[in-house]
C-alpha positions in Angstrom: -15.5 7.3 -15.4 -19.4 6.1 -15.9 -20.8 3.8 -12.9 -22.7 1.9 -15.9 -22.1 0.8 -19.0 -24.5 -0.5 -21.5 -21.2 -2.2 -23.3 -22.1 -5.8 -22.2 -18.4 -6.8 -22.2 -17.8 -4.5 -19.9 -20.3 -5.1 -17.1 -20.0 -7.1 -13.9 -22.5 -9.9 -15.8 -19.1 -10.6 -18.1 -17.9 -12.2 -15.5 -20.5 -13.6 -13.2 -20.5 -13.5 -9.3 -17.6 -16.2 -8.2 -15.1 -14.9 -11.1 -16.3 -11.2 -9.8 -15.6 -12.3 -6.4 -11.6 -13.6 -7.3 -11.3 -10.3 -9.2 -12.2 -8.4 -6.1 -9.7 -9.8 -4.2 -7.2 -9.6 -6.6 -8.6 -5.6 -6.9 -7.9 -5.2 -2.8 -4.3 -6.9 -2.7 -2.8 -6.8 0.7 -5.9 -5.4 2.3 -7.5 -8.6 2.1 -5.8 -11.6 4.0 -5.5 -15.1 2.5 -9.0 -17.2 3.7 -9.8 -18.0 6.8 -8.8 -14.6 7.8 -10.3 -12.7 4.4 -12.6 -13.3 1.6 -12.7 -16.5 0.7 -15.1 -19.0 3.5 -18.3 -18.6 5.0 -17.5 -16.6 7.9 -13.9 -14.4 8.0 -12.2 -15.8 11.7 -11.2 -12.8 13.5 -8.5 -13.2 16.4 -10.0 -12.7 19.9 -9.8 -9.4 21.5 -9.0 -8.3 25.9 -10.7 -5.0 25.3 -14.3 -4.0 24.4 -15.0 -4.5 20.4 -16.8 -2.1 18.5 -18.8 -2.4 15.7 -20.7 -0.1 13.2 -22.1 -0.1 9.5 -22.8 2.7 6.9 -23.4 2.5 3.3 -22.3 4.3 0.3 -25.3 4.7 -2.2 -24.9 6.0 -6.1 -27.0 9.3 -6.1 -27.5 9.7 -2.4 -23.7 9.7 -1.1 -22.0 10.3 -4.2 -22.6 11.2 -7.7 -20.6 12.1 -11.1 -18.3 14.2 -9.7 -16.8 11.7 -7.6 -14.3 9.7 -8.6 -15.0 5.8 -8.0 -11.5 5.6 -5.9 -13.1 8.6 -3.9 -16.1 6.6 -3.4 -14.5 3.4 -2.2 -12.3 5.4 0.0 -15.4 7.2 1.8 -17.6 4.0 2.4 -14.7 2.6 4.6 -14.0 6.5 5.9 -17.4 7.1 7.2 -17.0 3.8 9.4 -13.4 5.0 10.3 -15.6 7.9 11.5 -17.7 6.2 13.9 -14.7 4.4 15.3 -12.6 7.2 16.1 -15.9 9.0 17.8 -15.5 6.0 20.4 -11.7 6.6 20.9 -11.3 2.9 19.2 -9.2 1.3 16.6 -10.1 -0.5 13.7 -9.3 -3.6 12.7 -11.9 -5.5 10.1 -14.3 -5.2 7.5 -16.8 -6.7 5.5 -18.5 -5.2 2.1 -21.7 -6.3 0.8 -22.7 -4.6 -2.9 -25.8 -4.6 -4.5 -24.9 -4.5 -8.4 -27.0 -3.2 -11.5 -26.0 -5.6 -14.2 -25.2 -2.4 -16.0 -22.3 -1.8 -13.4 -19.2 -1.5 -15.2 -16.4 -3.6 -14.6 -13.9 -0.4 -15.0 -15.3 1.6 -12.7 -15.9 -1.0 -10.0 -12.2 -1.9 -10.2 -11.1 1.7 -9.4 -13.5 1.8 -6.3 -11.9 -1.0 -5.0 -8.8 0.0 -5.4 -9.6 3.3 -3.5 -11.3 1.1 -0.7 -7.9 -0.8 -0.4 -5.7 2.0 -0.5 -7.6 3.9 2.4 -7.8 0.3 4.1 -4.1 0.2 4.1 -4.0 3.8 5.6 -6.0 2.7 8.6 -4.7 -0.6 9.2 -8.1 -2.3 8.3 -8.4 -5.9 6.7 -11.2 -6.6 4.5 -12.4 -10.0 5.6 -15.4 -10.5 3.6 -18.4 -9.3 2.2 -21.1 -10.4 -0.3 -22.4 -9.6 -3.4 -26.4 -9.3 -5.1 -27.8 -8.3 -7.9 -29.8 -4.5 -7.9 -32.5 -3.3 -10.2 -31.1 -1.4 -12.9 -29.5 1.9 -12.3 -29.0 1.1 -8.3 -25.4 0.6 -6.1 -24.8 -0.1 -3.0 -22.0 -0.4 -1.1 -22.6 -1.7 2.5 -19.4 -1.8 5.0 -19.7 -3.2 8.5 -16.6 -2.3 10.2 -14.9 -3.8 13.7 -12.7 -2.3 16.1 -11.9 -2.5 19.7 -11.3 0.7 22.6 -7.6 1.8 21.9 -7.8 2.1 25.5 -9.5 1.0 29.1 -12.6 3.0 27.5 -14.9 3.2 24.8 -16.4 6.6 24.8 -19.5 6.9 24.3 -22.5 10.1 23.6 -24.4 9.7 27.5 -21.8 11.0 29.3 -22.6 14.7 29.3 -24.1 16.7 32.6 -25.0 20.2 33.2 -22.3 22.4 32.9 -19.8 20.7 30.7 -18.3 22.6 28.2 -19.2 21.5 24.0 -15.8 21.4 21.8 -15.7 20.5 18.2 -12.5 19.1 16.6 -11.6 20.7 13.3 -13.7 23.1 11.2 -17.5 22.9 9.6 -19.5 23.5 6.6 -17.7 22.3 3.5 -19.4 19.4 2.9 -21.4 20.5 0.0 -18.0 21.4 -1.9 -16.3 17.8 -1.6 -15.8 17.8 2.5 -18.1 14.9 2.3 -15.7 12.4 0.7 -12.5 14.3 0.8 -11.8 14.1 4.8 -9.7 12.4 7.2 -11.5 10.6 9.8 -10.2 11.6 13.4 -9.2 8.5 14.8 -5.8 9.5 16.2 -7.4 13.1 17.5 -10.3 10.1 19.3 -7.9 7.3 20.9 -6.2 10.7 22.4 -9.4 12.1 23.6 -10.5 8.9 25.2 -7.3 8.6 27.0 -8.4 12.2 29.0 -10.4 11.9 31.6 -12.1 15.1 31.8 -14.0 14.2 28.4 -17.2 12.6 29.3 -19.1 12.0 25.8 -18.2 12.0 22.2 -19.8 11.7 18.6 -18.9 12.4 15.1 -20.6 14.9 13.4 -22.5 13.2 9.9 -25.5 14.7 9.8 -25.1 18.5 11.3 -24.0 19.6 14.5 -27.5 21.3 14.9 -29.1 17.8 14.7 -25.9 15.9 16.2 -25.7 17.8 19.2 -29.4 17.5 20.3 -28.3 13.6 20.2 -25.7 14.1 22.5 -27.7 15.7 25.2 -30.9 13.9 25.9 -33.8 16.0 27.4 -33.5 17.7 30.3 -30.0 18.6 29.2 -29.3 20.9 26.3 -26.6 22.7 24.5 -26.1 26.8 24.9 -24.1 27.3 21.8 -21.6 30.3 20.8 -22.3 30.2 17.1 -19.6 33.4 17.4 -17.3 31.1 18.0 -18.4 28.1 15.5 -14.8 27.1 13.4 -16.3 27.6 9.7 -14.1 26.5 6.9 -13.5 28.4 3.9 -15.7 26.7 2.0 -18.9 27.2 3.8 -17.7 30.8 2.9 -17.7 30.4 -0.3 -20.7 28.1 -0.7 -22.6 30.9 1.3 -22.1 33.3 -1.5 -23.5 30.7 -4.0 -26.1 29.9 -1.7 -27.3 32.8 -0.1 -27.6 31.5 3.1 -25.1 31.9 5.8 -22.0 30.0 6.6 -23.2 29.3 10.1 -26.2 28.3 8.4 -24.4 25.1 6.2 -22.2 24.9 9.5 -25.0 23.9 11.3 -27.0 22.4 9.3 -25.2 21.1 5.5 -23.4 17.7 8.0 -20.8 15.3 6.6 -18.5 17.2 8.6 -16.9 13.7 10.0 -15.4 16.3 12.9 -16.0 14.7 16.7 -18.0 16.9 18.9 -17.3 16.1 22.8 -18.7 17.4 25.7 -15.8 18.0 28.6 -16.2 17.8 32.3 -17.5 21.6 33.3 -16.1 21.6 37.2 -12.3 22.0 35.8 -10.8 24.6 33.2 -10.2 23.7 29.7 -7.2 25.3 29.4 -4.5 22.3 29.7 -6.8 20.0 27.8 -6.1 22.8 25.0 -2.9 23.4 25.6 -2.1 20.0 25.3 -4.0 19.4 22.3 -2.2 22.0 20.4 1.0 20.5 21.4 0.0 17.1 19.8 -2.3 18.3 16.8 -1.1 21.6 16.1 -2.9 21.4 12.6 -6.4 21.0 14.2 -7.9 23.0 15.9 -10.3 22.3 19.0 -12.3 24.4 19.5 -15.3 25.6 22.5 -18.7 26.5 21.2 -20.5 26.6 24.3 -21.6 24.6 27.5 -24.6 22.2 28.5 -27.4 23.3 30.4 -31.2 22.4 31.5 -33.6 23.3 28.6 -35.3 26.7 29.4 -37.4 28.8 27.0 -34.9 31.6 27.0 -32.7 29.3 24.9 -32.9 29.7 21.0 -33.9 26.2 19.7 -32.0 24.6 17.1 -33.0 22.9 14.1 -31.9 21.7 11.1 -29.7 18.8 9.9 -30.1 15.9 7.9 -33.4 13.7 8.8 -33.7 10.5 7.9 -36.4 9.2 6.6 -38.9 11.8 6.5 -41.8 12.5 3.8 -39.6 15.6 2.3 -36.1 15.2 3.2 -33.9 18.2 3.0 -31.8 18.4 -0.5 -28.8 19.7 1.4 -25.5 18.1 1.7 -24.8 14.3 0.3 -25.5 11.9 2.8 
């Protein structure tokens, strides 16, 4: 399904922005409340919360984040999963969501009814309302889909990535490098595997992995501190196998480096074994693994630096992965 149509019955402009509006609601069903608690007033009213909120915003952009080979429903589904990735890094829960798009007048009607349904069925999954949003008009050929999700700690804590001191060991949930062959929209963000991991006192700091764990984890340990990685022991997926054989470069290589993994990387208190936080994770998500990769220590030369990543921003950005 094309994201634009040059059929002019069939573009958002058939309708016009307030019937657009009514048939996005009608397009998310039950994951958008009846007004004042959805789409619908000037402000969504969100019931008070006794534990910390959380908040966070990521957008999904046509040609940067997805292209032809994902589906619309995919692409729906990853604007609110890349959020539900953020949350889950924190140990929270989520609970609401606005969407703001920036439409092409070329945007077809079709295809923006199919992202929304994805949107909504992954909002169901999660237990997330879609409160509100807004909509603009783009320059022709752009979309944007812009989610600002809220949540709230799960638990007495919201973890956050400045815990981490010298000694601690490095663990990554899950298994890295696949982005490039669909990982990036086709994942499960870890929010169960996060509220558990916040409940545990030995972990100190937590992120999710989006843009390479040899960028992400140089933002988890700020200077002096810095990260003495096993790449022995990095979990590759398959498919950073096989996308090494296309590639030529090695599967550590797009492990580090291809991001979008939406894994959490946490650094765990280094003065007590591992071994029952393990064990006890296996128990509970025997289908993921956890896995060490190395420990934190003060920057010395002996140290091999790590580079790599996605860099925002930057006069020539890096073509791999889908950000």
């Amino acid at each position: 399904m094309k994201l634009f149509t040059p059929v002019a019955a069939q573009q958002v402009t058939a309708l016009g922005e307030r019937r657009l509006i009514a048939r996005i609601r009608r397009w998310l069903g039950a994951a958008c409340p009846p007004a004042p608690f959805g789409i619908g007033d000037d402000c969504a009213v969100l019931p008070p919360s006794r534990r910390e909120i959380l908040v966070t915003t990521d957008p999904v952009i046509a040609g940067r984040h997805f292209d032809a080979s994902v589906s619309p429903a995919a692409a729906g589904a990853k604007l609110l999963k890349r959020n539900l990735s953020d949350i889950a890094a924190m140990g929270g829960t989520p609970r609401s969501a606005v969407v703001s798009l920036a439409l092409a007048p070329e945007t077809s009607l079709a295809w923006l009814r199919e992202f929304h349904r994805g949107l909504a069925r992954c909002a169901r999954t999660y237990g997330v309302s879609v409160v509100g949003g807004d909509i603009t008009q783009a320059p022709a050929g752009f979309f944007g889909g812009f989610l600002t999700l809220l949540g709230e700690a799960s638990g007495p804590r919201a973890v956050t990535r400045h815990g981490a001191r010298e000694g601690d060991h490095l663990l990554v949930t899950g298994r890295l490098g696949g982005s490039l062959l669909g990982h990036h929209h086709a994942f499960s963000p870890r929010l169960e595997e996060g509220a558990w991991l916040a409940r545990r006192r030995e972990v100190r700091a937590m992120m999710d992995l989006s843009d390479g764990l040899a960028k992400d984890v140089r933002e988890l340990l700020a200077p002096p501190l810095a990260p003495d990685l096993d790449l022995s022991a990095l979990p590759v997926c398959a498919a950073a196998q096989r996308m090494s054989r296309k590639s030529g470069r090695s599967a550590i290589d797009h492990a580090l480096n291809d991001g979008e993994d939406y894994e959490l990387l946490l650094a765990v208190d280094g003065r007590r074994s591992i071994a029952p936080l393990l064990r006890a994770w296996k128990k509970r998500f025997p289908q993921v693994p956890l896995t060490p990769i190395g420990r934190v220590v003060r920057q010395r030369r002996s140290l091999p630096p790590l580079h790599g990543g996605f860099e925002h921003l930057v006069a020539s950005p890096s073509k791999r992965g889908r950000r």
